[in-house]
C-alpha positions, -999 to +999 in steps of 0.1 A: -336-281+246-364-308+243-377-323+211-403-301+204-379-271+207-359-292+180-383-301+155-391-256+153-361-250+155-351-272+120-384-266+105-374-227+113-339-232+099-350-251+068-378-234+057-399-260+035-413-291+041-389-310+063-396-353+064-403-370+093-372-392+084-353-366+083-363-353+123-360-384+132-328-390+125-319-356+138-338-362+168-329-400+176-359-405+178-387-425+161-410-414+133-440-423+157-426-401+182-420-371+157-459-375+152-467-370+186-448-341+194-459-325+164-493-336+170-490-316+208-471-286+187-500-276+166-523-283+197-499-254+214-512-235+180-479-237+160-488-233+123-474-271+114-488-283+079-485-320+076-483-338+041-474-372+024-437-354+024-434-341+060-439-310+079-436-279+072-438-246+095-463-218+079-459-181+074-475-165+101-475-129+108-494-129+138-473-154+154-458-143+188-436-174+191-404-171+202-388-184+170-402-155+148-381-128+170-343-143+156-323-127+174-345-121+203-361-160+207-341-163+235-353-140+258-397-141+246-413-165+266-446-170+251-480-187+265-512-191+250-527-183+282-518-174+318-531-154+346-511-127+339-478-119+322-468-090+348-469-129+372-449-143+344-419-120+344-423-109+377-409-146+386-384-147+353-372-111+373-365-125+404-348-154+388-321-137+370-332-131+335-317-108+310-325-073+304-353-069+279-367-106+289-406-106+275-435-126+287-461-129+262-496-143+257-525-148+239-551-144+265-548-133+300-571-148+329-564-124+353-551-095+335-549-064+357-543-025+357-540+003+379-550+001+416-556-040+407-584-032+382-593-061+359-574-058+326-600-074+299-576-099+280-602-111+249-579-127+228-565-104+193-550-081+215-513-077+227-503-085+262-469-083+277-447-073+301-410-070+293-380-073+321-357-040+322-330-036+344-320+003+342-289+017+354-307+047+370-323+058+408-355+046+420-366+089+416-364+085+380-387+050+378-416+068+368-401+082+339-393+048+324-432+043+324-438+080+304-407+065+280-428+033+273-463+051+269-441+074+240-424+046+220-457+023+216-478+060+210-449+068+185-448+035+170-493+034+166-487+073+150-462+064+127-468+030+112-508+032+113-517+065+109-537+070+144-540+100+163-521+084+197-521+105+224-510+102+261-528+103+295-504+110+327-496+085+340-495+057+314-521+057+292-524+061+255-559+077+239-571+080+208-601+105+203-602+104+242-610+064+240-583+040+254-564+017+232-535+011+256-530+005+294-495+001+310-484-010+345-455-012+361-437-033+391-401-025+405-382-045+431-346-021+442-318-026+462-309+005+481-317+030+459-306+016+430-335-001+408-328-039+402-357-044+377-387-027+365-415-049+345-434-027+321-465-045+318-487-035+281-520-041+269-528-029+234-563-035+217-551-047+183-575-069+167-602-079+198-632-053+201-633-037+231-657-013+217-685-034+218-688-034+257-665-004+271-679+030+256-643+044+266-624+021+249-610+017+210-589-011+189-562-007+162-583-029+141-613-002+146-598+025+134-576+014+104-603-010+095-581-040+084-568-068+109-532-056+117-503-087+131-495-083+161-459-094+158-448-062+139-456-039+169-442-063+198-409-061+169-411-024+170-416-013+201-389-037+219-365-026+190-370+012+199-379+007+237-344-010+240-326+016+219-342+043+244-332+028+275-295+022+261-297+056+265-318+069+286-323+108+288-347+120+313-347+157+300-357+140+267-385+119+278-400+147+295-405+169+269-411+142+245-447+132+263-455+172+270-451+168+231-483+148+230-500+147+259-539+156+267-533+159+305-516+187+307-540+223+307-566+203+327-583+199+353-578+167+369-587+143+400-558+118+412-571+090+429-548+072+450-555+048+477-548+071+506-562+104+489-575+120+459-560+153+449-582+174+423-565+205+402-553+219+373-526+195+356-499+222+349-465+208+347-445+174+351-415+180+374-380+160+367-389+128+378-423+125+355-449+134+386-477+154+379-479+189+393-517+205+396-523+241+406-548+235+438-582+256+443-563+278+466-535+284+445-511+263+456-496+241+437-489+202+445-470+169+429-486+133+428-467+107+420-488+081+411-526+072+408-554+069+385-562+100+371-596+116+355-599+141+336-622+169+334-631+198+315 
């Protein structure tokens, strides 16, 4: 752990104003220095207040630094900006983290969604990608991805009072306008997943609505600035409880519960093909099964789909 990790963690752990004689001795390392690593802390946007009696670490309920998760500081890796955090766990993946490891960030520069769309990243919203490692068959990774889209839908119904709804495959509506985008990347051995990044971006308190007609913010519709914190707390707390265990029948039914894809008519746009019919069903592993013009019926599995009337 390197001095800067020191000096939040006692400021953390003491919760006043903390002197800079006292780091430094806890540090070994000179007052001077203290100042400069503080100085480079609040620069990093730490809410530091300095005074004539030291430093002390403000409340901040926004915050989405690692030390406001307790017991899960260990495994949030935060950045005030980066390409993309789907990038940033992808790498934490392959490097062994632990289950329910979360990259998060402020802003993203490259931010993507489906079928490498850009993902707009204004800063106020909530962007992250969190590192599960789920004991089931490659068939059943989609479903993990309808299991996400519930929790953060139940989570925006419950605590905020809006009317979330979900769009097959991972979107979540609200009055037909999107306040959440989800994407996912998988890496298996055999056929056996090894992780599966489940990549979020929620509008929360940036305005989407002033340049994308289709597209809404939690600050928009409950009128107040809302921390961001509270939901990231929320939805890793039940996301986690889910996939401790995970019941495919359950998830299923759980999205038919509030879907707005199902009972019509859809195009599926892949990269190979696009398939338009009547959304009827999902089958067991979360694809998507539309009733074709010539009665037939067919299952995509993925794809960007549109609805229509």
């Amino acid at each position: 752990m390197g001095p800067k990790q020191k000096i939040i963690r006692i400021l953390n752990h003491d919760g006043g104003v903390v002197s800079g004689e006292t780091l430094s001795a806890e540090l070994g390392i000179s007052r001077v220095s203290i100042w400069k690593h503080i100085k480079g802390l609040v620069q990093q946007g730490f809410p530091i207040q300095s005074s004539a009696k030291g430093y002390r670490l403000a409340t901040d309920p926004d915050s989405l630094h690692p030390y406001n998760f307790t017991s899960r500081q260990d495994r949030i890796h935060f950045f005030q900006e980066t390409e993309s955090t789907m990038d940033e766990a992808m790498h934490l993946a392959r490097d062994g983290c632990p289950d329910f490891t979360v990259a998060v960030a402020l802003r993203q520069t490259r931010g993507r969604g489906r079928m490498q769309r850009v993902w707009s990243s204004d800063e106020g919203g909530l962007y992250f990608t969190v590192v599960v490692r789920p004991d089931i068959p490659i068939v059943f990774s989609g479903l993990v991805n309808l299991a996400a889209a519930i929790d953060m839908a139940d989570i925006l119904r419950s605590g905020y009072a809006v009317a979330a709804s979900l769009k097959w495959p991972n979107d979540i509506l609200v009055n037909e306008k999107k306040i959440c985008g989800i994407l996912s990347q998988m890496e298996a051995e055999g056929d056996q997943v090894d992780y599966l990044n489940i990549g979020m971006g929620l509008n929360v308190n940036n305005q989407p609505e002033s340049t994308e007609t289709g597209a809404v913010s939690l600050k928009f519709l409950t009128g107040r600035f809302v921390p961001r914190r509270e939901i990231l707390a929320a939805f890793l707390a039940a996301f986690e409880n889910r996939m401790k265990n995970f019941d495919s029948a359950a998830v299923i039914a759980q999205w038919k519960l509030h879907n707005l894809t199902l009972g019509k008519r859809v195009r599926v746009a892949t990269v190979k093909e696009t398939v338009e019919g009547l959304a009827v069903d999902l089958d067991e592993h979360g694809g998507l099964i539309l009733q074709l013009a010539d009665g037939t019926r067919q299952t995509v599995v993925h794809g960007d789909c549109f609805h229509g009337q």
